[in-house]
N, C-alpha and C positions, 0 to 999 in steps of 0.2 A: 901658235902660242904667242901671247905677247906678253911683254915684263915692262912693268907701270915702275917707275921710281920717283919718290915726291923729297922735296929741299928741303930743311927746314926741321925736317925729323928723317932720319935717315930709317926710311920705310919702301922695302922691297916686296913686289911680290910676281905670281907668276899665273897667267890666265888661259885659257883653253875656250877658241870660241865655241858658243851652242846657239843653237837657235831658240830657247828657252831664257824667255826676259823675266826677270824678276822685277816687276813694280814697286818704285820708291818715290816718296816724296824728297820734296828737297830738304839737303841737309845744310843746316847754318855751319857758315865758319868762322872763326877769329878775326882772321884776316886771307888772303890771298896767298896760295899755293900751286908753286912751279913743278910741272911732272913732266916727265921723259916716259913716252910708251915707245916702246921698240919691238917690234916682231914683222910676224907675215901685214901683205895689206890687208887681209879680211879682215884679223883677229886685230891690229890698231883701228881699224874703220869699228867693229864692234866695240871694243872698249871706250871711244871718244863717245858712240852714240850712248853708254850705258852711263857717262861721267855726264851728258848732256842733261842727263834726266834727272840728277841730282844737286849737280851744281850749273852755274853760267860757266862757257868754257871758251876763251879767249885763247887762238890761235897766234903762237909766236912764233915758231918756227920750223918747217919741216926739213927733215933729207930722203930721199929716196934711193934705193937701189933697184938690184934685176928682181930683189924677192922679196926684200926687206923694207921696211920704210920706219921714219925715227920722226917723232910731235914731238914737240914742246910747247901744249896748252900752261894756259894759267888759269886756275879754278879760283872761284868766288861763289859768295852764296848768292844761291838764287834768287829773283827779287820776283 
């Protein structure tokens, strides 16, 4: 499982990876949004790839553990 938290609007949620992609275009944004994924490594490796397909996703800063791992992308719209 991983837990996406985005700045800006205090918006929570919680994901379960699958190996079922759902196709999306890319979605415009205002401006530029900080998120914290935090879970297993599959399910942050899954997440970052499903946020890649909708928005440009700029890597700021990671931490790793023995199970866990914590990004801190910034999303923008795609160009």
């Amino acid at each position: 499982m991983a837990t996406v938290s985005l700045t800006g609007t205090s918006w929570s949620a919680e994901f379960e990876p699958t190996q079922e992609w759902i196709p999306t275009d890319p979605i415009p944004l205002e401006g530029p949004v900080s998120a914290t994924l935090q879970g297993a490594y599959l399910a942050v490796d899954q997440l970052r790839e499903a946020l890649g397909v909708a928005f440009a996703v700029d890597e700021r800063g990671t931490a790793a553990g023995d199970q866990e791992q914590e990004a801190d992308p910034r999303l923008t719209t795609k160009r």
